[in-house]
Backbone as CSV, one residue per row, in Angstrom:
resi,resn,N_x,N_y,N_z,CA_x,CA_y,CA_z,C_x,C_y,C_z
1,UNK,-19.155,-1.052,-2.227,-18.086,-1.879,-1.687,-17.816,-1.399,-0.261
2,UNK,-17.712,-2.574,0.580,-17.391,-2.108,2.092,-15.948,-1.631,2.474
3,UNK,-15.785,-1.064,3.473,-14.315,-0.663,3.688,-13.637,-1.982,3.673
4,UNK,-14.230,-2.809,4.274,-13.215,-4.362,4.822,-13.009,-4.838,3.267
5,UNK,-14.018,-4.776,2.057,-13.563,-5.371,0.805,-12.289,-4.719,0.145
6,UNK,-12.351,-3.557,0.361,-11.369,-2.837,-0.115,-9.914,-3.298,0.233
7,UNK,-8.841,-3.168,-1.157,-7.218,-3.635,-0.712,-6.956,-2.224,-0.097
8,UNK,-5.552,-2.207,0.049,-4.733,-1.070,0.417,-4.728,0.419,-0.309
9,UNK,-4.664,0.357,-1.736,-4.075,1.053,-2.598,-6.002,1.366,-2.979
10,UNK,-6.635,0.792,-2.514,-8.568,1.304,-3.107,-8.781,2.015,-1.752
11,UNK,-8.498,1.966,-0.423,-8.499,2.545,0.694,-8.398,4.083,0.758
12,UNK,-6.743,4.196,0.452,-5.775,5.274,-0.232,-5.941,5.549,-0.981
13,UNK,-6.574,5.445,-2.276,-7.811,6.128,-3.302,-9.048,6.886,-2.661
14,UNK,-9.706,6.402,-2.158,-10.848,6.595,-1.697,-10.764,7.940,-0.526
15,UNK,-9.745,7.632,0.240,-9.376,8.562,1.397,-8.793,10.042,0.715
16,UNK,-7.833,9.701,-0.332,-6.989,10.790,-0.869,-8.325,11.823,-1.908
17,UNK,-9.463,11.057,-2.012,-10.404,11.509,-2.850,-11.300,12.473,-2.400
18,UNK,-11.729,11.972,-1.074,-12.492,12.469,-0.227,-11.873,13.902,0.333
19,UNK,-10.658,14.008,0.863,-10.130,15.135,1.264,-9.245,16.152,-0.022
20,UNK,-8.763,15.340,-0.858,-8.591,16.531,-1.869,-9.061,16.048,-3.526
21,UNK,-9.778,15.463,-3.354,-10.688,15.204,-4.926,-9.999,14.465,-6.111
22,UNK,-9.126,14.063,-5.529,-8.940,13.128,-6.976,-7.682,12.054,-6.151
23,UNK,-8.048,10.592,-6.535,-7.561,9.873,-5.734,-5.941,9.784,-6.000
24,UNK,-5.166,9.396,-4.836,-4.113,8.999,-4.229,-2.979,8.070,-5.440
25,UNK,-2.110,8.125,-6.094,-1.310,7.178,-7.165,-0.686,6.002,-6.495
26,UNK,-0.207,5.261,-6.657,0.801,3.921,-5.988,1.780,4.251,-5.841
27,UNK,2.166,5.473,-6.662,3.971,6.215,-6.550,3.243,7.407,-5.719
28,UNK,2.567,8.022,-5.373,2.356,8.998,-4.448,1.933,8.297,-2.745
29,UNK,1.688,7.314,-3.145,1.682,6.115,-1.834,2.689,5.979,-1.169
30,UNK,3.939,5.367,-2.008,5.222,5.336,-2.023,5.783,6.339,-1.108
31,UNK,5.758,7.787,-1.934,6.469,8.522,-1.099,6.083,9.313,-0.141
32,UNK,4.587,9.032,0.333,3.961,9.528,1.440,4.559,8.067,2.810
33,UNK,4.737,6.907,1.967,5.360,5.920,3.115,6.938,6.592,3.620
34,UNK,7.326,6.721,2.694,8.579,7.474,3.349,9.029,8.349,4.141
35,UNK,7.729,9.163,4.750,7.823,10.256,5.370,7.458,9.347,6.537
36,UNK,6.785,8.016,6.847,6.505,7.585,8.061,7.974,7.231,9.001
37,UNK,7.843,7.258,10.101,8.809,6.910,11.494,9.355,5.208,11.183
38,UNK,10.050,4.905,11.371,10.406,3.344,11.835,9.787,1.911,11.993
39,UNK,9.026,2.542,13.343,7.926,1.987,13.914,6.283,2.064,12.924
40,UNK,6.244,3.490,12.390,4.572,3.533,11.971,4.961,2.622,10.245
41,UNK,6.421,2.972,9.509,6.521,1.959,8.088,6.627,0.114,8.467
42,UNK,7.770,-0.068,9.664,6.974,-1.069,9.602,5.546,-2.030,10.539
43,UNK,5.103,-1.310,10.838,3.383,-2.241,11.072,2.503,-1.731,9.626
44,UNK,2.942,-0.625,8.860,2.417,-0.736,7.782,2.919,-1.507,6.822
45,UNK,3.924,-1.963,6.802,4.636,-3.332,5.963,3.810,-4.764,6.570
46,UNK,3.560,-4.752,7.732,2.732,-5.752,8.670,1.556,-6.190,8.103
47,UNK,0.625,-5.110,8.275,-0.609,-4.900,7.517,-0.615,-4.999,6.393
48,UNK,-0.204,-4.769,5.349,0.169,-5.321,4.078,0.379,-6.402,3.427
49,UNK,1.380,-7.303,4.426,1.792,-8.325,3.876,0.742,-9.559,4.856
50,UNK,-0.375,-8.752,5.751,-1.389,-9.819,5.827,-2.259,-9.407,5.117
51,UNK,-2.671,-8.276,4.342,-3.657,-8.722,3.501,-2.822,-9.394,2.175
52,UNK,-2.162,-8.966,1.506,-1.545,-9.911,0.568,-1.761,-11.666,1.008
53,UNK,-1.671,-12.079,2.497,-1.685,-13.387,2.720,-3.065,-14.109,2.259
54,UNK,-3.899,-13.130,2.235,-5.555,-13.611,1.615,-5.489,-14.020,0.526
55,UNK,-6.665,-14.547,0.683,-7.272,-15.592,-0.780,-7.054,-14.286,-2.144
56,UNK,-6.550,-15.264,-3.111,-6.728,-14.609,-4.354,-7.894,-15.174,-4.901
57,UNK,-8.700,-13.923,-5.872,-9.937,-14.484,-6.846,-9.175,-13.945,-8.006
58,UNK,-9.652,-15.106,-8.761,-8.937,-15.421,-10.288,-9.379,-14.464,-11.088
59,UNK,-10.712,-13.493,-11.082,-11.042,-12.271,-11.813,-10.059,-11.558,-12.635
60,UNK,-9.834,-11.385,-13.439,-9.185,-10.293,-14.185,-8.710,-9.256,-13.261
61,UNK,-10.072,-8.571,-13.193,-9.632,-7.374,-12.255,-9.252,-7.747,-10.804
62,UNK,-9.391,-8.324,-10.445,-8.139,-8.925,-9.086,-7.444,-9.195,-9.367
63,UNK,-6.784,-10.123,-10.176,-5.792,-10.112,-10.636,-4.483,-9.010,-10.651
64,UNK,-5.478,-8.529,-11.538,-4.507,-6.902,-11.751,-4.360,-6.112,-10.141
65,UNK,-5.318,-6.128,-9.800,-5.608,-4.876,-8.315,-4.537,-6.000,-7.229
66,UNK,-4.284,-7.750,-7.001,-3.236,-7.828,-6.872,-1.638,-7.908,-7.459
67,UNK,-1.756,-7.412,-8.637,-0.175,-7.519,-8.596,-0.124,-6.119,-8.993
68,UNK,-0.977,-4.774,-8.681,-0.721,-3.629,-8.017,-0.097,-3.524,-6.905
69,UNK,-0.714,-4.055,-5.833,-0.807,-4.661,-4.655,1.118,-5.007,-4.224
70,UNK,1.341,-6.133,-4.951,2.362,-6.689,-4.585,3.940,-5.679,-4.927
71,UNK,3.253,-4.746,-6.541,4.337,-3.991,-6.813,4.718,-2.926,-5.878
72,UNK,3.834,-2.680,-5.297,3.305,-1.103,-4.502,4.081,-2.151,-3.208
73,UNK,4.184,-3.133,-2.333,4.730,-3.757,-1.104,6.045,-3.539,-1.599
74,UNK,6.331,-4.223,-2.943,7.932,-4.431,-3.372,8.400,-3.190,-3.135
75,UNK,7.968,-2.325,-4.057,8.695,-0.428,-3.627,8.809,-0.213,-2.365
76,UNK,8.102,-0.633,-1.320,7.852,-0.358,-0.048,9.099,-0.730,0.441
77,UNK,8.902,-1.950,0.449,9.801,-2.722,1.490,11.280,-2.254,0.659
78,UNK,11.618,-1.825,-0.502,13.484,-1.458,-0.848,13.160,-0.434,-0.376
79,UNK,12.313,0.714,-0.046,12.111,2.256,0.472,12.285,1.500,1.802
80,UNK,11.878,1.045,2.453,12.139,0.756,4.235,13.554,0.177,4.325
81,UNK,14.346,-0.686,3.285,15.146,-1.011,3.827,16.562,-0.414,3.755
82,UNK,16.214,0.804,2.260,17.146,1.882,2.517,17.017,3.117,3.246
83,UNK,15.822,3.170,3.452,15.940,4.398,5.073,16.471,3.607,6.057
84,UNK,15.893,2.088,6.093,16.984,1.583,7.918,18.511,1.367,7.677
85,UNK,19.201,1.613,6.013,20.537,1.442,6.120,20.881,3.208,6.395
86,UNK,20.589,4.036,6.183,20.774,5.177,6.054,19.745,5.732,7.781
87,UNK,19.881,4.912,8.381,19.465,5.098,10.041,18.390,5.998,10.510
88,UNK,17.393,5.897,8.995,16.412,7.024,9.230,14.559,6.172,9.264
């Protein structure tokens, strides 16, 4: 599989695998987003919600790998919008 096929959360598997051997969780995703700046959470909310804008394939396993996908944005975006009420 090419990097460009890959979603978000198979990226962040793959990367978290390579440097410490066993891949990356959707809740360890989560709270590695939280440690980002303002500016770097949201263009990563950006990027996200254009690949989410892509074609869905009806596969089973797409299926599932998107509404990983969408749960892993949802956590995101209430984590971004209570660090910007809390001015952080």
């Amino acid at each position: 599989m090419s990097e460009d096929d890959k979603n978000f959360i198979e990226r962040a598997e793959s990367i978290s695998t390579n440097l410490y051997g066993e891949p990356m969780s959707p809740e360890r995703i989560a709270e590695n987003f939280a440690l980002y700046g303002l500016k770097k959470r949201m263009a990563a909310l950006e990027r996200f919600d254009t690949e989410l804008g892509g074609e869905i394939d009806s596969s089973p396993h797409n299926l599932r790998k998107r509404v990983q996908l969408v749960d892993l944005r949802r956590r995101m975006g209430s984590l971004h919008e209570a660090l910007r009420k809390a001015n952080r």
